[in-house]
C-alpha positions in Angstrom: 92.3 40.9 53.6 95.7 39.8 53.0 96.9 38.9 49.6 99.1 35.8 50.0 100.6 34.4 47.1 102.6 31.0 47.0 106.2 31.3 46.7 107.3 30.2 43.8 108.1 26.6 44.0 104.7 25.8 45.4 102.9 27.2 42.4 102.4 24.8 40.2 98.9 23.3 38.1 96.2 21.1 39.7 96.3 17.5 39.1 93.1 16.4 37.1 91.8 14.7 39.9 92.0 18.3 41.8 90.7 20.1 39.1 87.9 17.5 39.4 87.1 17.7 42.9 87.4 21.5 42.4 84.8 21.4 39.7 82.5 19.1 41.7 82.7 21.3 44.7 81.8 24.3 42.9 79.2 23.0 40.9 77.4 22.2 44.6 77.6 25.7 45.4 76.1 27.0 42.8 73.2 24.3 42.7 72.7 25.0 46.4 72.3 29.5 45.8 70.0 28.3 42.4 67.6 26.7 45.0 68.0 28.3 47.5 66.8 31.5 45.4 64.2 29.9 44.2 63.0 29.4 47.2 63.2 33.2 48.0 61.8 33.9 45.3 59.0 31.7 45.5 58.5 32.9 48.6 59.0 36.9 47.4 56.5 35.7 44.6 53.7 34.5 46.8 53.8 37.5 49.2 53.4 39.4 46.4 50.2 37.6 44.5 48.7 38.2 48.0 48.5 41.3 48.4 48.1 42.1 44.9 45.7 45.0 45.1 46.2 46.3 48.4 49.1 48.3 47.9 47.2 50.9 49.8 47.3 49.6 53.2 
């Protein structure tokens, strides 16, 4: 992957309302991964309280 950097007169801060989107769209992300490894490990979980005691087959 390529580095690319602004050039200097297009770095500049976020607005707030940027910032805010920003946060907002993060803050899905990581509420989306939390469930959806909690699903897996639900899931992992399960499996795993079924064959509890058959580790021999």
């Amino acid at each position: 992957m390529e580095n690319k950097t602004l050039p200097k007169d297009q770095k500049r801060e976020l607005t707030p309302e940027q910032k805010k989107a920003l946060a907002k769209k993060m803050l899905e992300k990581t509420t989306k991964n939390k469930i959806n490894n909690n699903k897996y490990f639900e899931f992992y979980d399960d499996i795993k309280d079924r064959t509890r005691g058959h580790e021999d087959w």
